[in-house]
N, C-alpha and C positions, 0 to 999 in steps of 0.2 A: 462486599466488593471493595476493593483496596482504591487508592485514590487513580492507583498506576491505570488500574483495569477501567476505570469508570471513562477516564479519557482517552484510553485506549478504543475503548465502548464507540463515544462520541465521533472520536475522527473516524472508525471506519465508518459508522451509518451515514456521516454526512456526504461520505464519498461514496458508498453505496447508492447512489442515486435510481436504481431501479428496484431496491428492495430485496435483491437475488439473495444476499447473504452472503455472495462473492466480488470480490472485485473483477471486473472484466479489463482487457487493455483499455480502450477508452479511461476508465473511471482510473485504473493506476496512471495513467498518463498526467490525469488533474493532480494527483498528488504530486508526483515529481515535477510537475510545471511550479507547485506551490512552494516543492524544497527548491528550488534551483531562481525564483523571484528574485529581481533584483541582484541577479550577480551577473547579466548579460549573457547568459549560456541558453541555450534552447533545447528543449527533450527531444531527441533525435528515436527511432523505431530501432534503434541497438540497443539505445537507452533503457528502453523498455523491454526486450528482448534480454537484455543481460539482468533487469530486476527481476523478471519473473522467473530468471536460469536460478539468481540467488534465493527467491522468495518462495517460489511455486515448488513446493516440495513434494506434491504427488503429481505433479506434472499434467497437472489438468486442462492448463492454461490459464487460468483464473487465479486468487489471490483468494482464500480461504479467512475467517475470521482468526482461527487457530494460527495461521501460519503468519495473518498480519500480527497477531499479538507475540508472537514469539519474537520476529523483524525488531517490533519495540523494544521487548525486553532485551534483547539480544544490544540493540542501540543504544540503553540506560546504563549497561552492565558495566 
């Protein structure tokens, strides 16, 4: 596993906090709270509603391991 993947790995499980193997809103909500820290902006339920428009690619509602590591890679690119 590449360095990319391994920390890819870690930040989903750490935000996975019920173990699903998905992100649910809740748990994407703690991410985006973490990216948007310290700049005075607050995650708003659009906020989340337009990550999961861009992220959730089978439309499940949830946030997939596959689809978060794509997100990453798609962000390093």
């Amino acid at each position: 596993m590449s360095n990319a993947a391994e920390i890819t790995e870690k930040i989903f499980a750490q935000f996975d906090t019920d173990k699903s193997g998905t992100l649910d809103r809740k748990e994407l909500k703690k991410i985006l709270d973490v990216a948007v820290e310290g700049t005075g902006q607050s995650v708003t339920e659009q906020d989340i509603n337009d990550a999961l428009r861009e992220i959730d690619t089978n439309n499940d509602g949830t946030v997939s391991k596959s689809e978060f590591t794509a997100l990453i890679q798609k962000l390093l690119a």
